[in-house]
C-alpha positions in Angstrom: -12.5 -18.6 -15.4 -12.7 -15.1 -13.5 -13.6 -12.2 -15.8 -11.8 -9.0 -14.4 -11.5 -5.2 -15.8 -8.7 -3.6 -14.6 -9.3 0.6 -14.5 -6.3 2.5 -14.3 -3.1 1.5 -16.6 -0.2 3.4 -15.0 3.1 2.6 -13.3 1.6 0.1 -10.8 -0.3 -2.0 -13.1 2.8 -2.0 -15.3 5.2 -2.9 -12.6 3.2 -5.1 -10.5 0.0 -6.0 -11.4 -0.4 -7.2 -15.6 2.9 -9.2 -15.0 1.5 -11.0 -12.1 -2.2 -11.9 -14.0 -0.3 -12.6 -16.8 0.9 -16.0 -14.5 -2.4 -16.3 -13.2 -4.5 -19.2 -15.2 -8.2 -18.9 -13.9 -8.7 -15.1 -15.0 -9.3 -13.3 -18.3 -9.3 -9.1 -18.4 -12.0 -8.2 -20.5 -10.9 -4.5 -20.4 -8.1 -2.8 -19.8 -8.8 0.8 -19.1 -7.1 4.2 -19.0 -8.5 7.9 -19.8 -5.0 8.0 -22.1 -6.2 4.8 -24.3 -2.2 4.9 -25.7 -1.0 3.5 -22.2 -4.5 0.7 -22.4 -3.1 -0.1 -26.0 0.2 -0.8 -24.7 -0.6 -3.7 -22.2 -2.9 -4.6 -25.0 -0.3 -5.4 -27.5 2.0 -7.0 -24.4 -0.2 -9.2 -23.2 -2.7 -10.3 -26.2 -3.8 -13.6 -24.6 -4.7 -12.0 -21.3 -6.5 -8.7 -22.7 -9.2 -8.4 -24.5 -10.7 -5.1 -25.5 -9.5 -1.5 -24.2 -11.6 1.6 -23.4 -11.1 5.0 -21.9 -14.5 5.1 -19.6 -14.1 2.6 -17.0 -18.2 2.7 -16.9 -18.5 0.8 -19.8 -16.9 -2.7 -17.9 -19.1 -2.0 -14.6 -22.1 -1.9 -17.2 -20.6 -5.1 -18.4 -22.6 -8.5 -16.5 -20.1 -10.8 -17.5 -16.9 -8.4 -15.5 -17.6 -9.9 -11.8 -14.3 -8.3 -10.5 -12.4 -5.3 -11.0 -8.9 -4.1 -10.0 -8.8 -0.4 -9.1 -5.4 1.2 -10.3 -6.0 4.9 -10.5 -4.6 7.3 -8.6 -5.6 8.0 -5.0 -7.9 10.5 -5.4 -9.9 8.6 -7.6 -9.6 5.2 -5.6 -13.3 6.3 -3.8 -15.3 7.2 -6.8 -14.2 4.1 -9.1 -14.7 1.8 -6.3 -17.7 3.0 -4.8 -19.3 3.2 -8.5 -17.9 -0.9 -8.9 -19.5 -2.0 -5.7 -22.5 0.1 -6.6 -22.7 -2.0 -9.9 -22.5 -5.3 -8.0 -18.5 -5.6 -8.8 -16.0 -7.1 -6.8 -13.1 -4.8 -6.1 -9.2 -5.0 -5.4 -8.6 -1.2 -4.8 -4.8 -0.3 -4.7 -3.4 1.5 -1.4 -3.8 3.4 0.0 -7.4 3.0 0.5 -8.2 6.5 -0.1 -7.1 9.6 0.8 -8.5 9.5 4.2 -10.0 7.0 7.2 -13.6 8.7 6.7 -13.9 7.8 3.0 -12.7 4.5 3.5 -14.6 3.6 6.2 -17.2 4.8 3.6 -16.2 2.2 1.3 -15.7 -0.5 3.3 -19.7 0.1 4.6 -20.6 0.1 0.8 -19.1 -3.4 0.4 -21.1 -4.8 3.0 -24.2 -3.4 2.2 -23.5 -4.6 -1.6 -22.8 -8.0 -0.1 -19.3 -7.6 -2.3 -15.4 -8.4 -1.7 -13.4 -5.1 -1.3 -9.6 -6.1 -0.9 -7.1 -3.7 -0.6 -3.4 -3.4 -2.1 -1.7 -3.8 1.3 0.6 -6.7 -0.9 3.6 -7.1 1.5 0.8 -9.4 3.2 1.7 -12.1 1.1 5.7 -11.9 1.3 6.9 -14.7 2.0 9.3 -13.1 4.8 6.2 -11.0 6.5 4.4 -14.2 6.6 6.9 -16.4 8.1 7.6 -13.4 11.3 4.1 -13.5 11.7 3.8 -17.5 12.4 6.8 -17.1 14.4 5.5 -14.9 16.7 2.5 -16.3 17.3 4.6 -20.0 18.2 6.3 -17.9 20.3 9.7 -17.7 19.2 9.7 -14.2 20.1 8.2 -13.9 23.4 6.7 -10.7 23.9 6.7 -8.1 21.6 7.2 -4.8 23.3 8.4 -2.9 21.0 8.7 -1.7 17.1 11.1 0.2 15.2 10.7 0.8 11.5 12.8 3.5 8.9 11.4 4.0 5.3 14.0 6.8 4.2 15.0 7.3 1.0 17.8 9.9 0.1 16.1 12.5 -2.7 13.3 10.4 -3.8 10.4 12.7 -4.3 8.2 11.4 -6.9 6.5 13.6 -9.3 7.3 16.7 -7.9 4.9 19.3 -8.7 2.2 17.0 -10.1 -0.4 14.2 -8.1 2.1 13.1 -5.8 2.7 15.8 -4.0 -0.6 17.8 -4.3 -2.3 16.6 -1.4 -5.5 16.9 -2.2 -4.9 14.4 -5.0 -2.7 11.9 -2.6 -3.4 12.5 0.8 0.0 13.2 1.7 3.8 12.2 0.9 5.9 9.6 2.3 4.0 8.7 5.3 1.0 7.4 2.8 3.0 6.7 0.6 5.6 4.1 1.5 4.7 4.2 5.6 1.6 2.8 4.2 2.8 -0.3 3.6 5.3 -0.5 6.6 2.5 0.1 9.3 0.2 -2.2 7.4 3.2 -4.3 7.9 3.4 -3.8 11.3 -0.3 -3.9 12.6 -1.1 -7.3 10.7 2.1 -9.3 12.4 1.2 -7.9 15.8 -2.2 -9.4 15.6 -4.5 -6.8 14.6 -3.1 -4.4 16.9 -5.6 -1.4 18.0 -3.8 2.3 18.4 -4.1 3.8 21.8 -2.4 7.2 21.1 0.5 8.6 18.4 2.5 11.7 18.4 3.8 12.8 14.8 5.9 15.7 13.4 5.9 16.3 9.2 8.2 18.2 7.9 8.1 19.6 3.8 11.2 21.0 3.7 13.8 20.0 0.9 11.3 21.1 -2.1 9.7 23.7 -0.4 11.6 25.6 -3.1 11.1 23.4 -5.8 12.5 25.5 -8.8 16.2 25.0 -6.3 15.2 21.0 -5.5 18.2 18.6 -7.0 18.1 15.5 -7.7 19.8 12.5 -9.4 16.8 10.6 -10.4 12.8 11.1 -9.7 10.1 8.3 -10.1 6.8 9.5 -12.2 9.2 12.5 -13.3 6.8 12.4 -16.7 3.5 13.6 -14.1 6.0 16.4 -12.3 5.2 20.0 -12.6 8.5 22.3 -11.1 7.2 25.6 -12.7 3.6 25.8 -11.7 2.4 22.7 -9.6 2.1 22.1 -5.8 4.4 20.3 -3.5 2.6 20.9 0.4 3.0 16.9 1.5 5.3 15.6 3.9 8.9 15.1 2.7 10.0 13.8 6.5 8.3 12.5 8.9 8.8 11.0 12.4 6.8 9.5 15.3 5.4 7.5 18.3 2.8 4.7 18.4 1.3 3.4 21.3 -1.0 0.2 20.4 -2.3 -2.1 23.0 0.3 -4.9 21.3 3.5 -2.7 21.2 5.3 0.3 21.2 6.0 1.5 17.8 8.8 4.4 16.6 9.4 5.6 13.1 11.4 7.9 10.5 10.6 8.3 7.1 11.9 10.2 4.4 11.4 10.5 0.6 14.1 13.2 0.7 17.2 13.6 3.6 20.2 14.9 3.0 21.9 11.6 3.9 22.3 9.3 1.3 22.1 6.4 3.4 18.2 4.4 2.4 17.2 2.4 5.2 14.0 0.5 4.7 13.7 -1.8 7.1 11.4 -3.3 10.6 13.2 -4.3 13.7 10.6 -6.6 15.5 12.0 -6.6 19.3 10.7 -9.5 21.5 12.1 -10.7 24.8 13.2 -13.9 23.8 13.7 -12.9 20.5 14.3 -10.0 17.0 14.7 -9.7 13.9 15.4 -7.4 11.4 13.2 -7.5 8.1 14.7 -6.0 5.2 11.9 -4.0 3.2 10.7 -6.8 -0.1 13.2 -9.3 1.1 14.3 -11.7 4.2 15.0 -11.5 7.4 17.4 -12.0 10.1 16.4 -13.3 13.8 18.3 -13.6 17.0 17.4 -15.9 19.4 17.9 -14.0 22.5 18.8 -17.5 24.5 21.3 -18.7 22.3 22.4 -15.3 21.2 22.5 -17.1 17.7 21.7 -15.4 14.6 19.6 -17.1 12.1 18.9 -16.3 8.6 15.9 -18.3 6.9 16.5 -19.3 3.4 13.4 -20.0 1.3 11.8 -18.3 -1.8 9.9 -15.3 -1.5 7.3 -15.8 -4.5 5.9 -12.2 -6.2 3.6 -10.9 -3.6 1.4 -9.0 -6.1 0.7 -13.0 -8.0 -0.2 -13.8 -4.4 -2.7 -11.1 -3.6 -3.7 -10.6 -7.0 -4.6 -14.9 -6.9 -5.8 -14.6 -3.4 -8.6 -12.1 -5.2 -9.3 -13.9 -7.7 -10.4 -16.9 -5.4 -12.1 -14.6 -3.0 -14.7 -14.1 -6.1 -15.0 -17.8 -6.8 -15.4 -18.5 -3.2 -16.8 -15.9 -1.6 -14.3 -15.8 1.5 -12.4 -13.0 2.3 -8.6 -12.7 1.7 -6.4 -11.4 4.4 -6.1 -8.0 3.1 -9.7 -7.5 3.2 -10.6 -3.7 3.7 -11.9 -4.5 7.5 -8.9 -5.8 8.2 -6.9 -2.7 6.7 -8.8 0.4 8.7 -6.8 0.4 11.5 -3.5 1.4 8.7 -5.8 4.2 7.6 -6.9 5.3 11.2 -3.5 5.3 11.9 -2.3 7.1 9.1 -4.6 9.8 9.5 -3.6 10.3 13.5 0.0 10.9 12.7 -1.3 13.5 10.4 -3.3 15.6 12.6 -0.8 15.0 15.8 1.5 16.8 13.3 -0.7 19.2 11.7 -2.2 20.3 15.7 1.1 19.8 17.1 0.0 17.2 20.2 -0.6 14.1 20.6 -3.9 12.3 19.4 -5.6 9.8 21.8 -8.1 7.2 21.3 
């Protein structure tokens, strides 16, 4: 049995990761914590087998010898304090993404884990899809020759979270949609081609429908509860577009939180010479086999992602092997992330 203390009792760990330990059978949470104890109390009383204490200083579980792992759920300004204090205090870490708000500080924290001699996995989850997995293996048998090139659109219609509040204050976040949801597309992208290395990006942000946020309509907002119209800040990217040269593949993007176009596409078009395929965002995919000109859709399950990595952690601490979504593996995301950004904010193109 795995004792873990999960720090940070918000949408995420209410969403994705208490359901998924709740599943789990070798791990106990010995604290649940949150600086708002109500939200702690809550997973408390909904899972009473899996939790069992609650606290509102997440110091008191990294004083703790018996906690050997914690999950980092804060967020993403506080993702490199917690987990630089849990490595400190010989903890294992799952840190959510994105890393942190920026490639220094997480190159930062992924040097404190080796120096600690500690596991420090990051929340890049779409790593254990079932349908990200499966293009992967296929690529590497072959079936689609060589990749040249990468397409991928995370646009939303009006789907700016928080507005006003830690979402869109980007001191707090690090930025909009690109860190937001591109995070997990590029992450996406990078780990099927191989590990791919980036050569040089171009970028253009835009913050454009909520630059006026008292005027900004909407039918719906996610985290509407942490927004602040009146008085908060909104100076992240609502838009965003790009290209990605990597010494794998080509890659072009769009992504939006807010477009006047209510058409969402969230989606990765993998283009191969022998073969594509189209991978729907969370679910399958469809590849055509460029010889055949035959379409082929794989039916299988697609367990929850978030039971995979959160398991896949959970034996990383009993074995002492790295997971797949170890932070070494996930610095090239962050590197990446933070190009686009400064090819936007300088206006040319960043090489490496």
């Amino acid at each position: 049995m795995v004792t873990i203390a999960v720090i940070g009792c918000g949408r995420i760990a209410k969403n994705a990761h208490f359901p998924a330990l709740a599943t789990l059978k070798n791990v106990k949470v010995k604290y649940a914590c949150d600086l708002i104890i109500e939200k702690a109390n809550k997973f408390k009383e909904k899972y009473p087998e899996l939790i069992e204490q609650t606290i509102t200083d997440y110091k008191v579980a990294l004083e703790d010898s018996e906690v050997q792992g914690v999950l980092v759920l804060t967020p993403n300004y506080a993702h490199y304090t917690v987990t630089m204090d849990a490595l400190k205090a010989g903890k294992h870490v799952l840190c959510e993404k994105p890393v942190t708000i920026n490639y220094d500080l997480s190159v930062k924290m992924a040097d404190e884990a080796k120096k600690q001699g500690k596991i420090l996995s990051i929340g890049v989850c779409n790593r254990f899809n079932k349908s990200v997995e499966m293009i992967k293996d296929w690529i590497e048998q072959g079936k689609f020759g060589n990749i040249y090139h990468v397409y991928c659109s995370f646009r939303g219609f009006r789907n700016i979270p928080g507005l006003g509040g830690d979402f869109t204050t980007k001191s707090q976040s690090g930025g909009g949609v690109l860190i937001d949801w591109g995070v997990h597309f590029f992450d996406i992208i990078l780990y099927v081609l191989g590990g791919a290395k980036i050569k040089n990006v171009t970028c253009d942000a835009y913050c454009e429908l909520a630059k006026d946020m008292k005027s900004y309509k909407y039918k719906s907002m996610w985290a509407e509860d942490t927004s602040n119209i009146e008085n908060g800040t909104n100076d992240v990217d609502d838009f965003i577009s790009g290209y990605v040269r990597t010494d794998k593949a080509s890659i072009s993007f769009n992504g939006a939180w807010a477009q006047n176009i209510n058409k969402p596409e969230m989606f990765i078009d993998f283009l191969g010479d022998k073969g594509g395929a189209r991978l729907n965002y969370g679910g399958n995919f469809e590849f055509l086999d460029g010889s055949t000109l035959e379409t082929e859709i794989p039916e299988f399950d697609i367990p929850n992602m978030w039971g995979c990595q959160d398991q896949a952690f959970i034996d990383s601490i009993e074995t002492g092997v790295q997971s797949k979504n170890n932070i070494d593996s996930v610095l090239e995301t962050m590197k990446l992330l933070d190009a686009l950004y400064v090819s936007s904010d300088k206006k040319e193109e960043i090489k490496f």
